[in-house]
C-alpha positions, 0 to 999 in steps of 0.5 A: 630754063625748061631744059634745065627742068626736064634734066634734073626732073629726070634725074629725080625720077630715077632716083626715085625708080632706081631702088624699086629693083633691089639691084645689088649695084653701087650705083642703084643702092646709093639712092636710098641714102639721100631720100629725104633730100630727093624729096626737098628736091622733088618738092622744089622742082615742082613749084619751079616747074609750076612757076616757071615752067613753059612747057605743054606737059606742065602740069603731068611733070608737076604731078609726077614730081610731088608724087616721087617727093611724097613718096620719099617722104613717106619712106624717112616719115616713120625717122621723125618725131611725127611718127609712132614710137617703136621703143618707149624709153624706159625711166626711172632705172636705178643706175647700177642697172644700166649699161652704157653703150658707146660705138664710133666710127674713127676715121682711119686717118684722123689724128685726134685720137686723145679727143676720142680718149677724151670722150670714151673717159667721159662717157665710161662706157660698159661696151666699146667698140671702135670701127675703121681702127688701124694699128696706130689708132690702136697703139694710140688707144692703149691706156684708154683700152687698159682699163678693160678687162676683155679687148678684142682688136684687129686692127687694119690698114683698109678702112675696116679695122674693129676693136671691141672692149667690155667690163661685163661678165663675158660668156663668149666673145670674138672677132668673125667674118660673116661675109667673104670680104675680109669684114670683121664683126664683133659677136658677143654674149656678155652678162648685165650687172644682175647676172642676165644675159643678152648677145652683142653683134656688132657690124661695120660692113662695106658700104655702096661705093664705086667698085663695091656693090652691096651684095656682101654688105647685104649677106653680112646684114641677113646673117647677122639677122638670122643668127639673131633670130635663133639666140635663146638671149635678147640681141642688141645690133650696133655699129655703122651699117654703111645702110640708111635705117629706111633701106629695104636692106635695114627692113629686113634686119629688122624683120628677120631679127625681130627688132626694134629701132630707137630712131622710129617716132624719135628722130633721125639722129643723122649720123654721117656726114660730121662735117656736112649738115646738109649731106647727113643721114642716119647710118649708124644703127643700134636696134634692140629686141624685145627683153631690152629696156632702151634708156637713152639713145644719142649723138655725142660731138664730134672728133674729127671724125667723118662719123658721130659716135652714137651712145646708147644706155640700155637696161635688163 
């Protein structure tokens, strides 16, 4: 038993220690995804560790082990309820002032595409768009994308597929590359139903894997950020980041972009993963900047998808 706390004890302070360094690597960054399941590990561990343990340096491992859980509670604290709110929902908009939002993640090789179909003509979107699209989930979308008067796609067999639809005015819209990796993203300016403008990034950069270290996930994100800050127009990011919201990566999205995130003080939302509660975090994102009413930020059901999709409702 005391060999088995000492190993996973380790594990949970290097899990804990890892992202301190802001390394680039895969298996560095993975760690900030998981936080607040270190923290219930670390937690538990201590009072196994308290229990059971029969070791001299009992009670410094304890110590040690509720402070790494405490911190990485700290680190989802502001993801909660509990929390202050940075966005105070906007009430009592008259509908033809709102904008319905609606973004997913597909899954490239899930086969419901009617049940996607099905929710897209549900919810009636104003501005859709689709991640992880390839040709025969674009082919299997045609009548649903029909009913859109602008569509951008580039569909791709390699997980990183993107279609963009809209029924708002567009001033400009197109499919662009903000990282040497072959990632498309979707920049927009588009028209409110009064006339107001507001610009539209959506991202669906790489994610920490073996093999894909974040370095041009991360450049992808700041550039997006920075193009933010110079816009005359208020900016809504939206898309699978493949980035928790509390990473130091997302923190400086935001700081750089003047955002405002839906989830601080309401909530984690989690995202990913559909099919396993208790592997879930929330990594896809919609931040908004200020001249941007947040009317209702959501998860929809699922799919069949890896990923929920996420419906926002905003307003000018």
């Amino acid at each position: 038993m005391d060999i088995l706390i000492w190993l996973v004890a380790a594990a949970v302070v290097a899990a804990t220690v890892l992202p301190f360094t802001n390394s680039v690597r895969w298996w560095v960054r993975m760690w900030e995804f998981p936080r607040l399941h270190i923290a219930i590990l670390a937690l538990g561990l201590a009072g196994v560790t308290l229990v059971w343990g029969s070791f001299a340096f009992k009670i410094p491992l304890v110590i040690c082990l509720l402070a790494c859980g405490l911190f990485q509670l700290a680190k989802v604290f502001p993801y909660t309820k509990f929390a202050t709110k940075e966005i105070t929902p906007t009430q009592n908009v008259p509908k033809d002032r709102e904008i319905t939002l609606l973004a997913a993640n597909v899954l490239m090789e899930n086969d419901r595409h009617d049940d996607l179909a099905g929710i897209i003509d549900r919810e009636d979107p104003d501005v859709l768009l689709l991640m992880e699209t390839d040709a025969v989930w674009h082919e299997a979308l045609t009548d649903t994308l029909a009913k859109y008067p602008t569509v951008l796609a580039h569909p791709l067999d390699n997980y990183y597929g993107l279609i963009f639809a809209t029924r708002l005015t567009v001033v400009s819209a197109e499919i662009v590359f903000l990282a040497d990796d072959n990632t498309p993203a979707v920049c927009a300016e588009l028209r409110g139903p009064d006339g107001t403008g507001f610009n539209y990034i959506g991202l669906h950069p790489r994610p920490p894997v073996p093999g894909n270290d974040t370095e041009t996930r991360d450049k992808q994100i700041k550039r997006a950020a920075l193009a933010t800050k110079a816009a005359d127009w208020p900016t809504i990011a939206i898309g699978d980041f493949n980035d928790v919201a509390w990473s130091w990566t997302s923190q400086r999205f935001k700081h750089h972009g003047n955002f405002l995130d839906p989830r601080v003080g309401h909530g984690m939302l989690s995202s990913f993963h559909a099919n396993y509660w208790f592997l879930r975090v929330p990594i896809d994102q919609m931040y908004l900047t200020r001249g941007i009413g947040l009317v209702s930020f959501e998860r929809l059901e699922s799919f069949g998808s890896d990923h929920f999709p996420i419906k926002s409702v905003i307003t000018l």
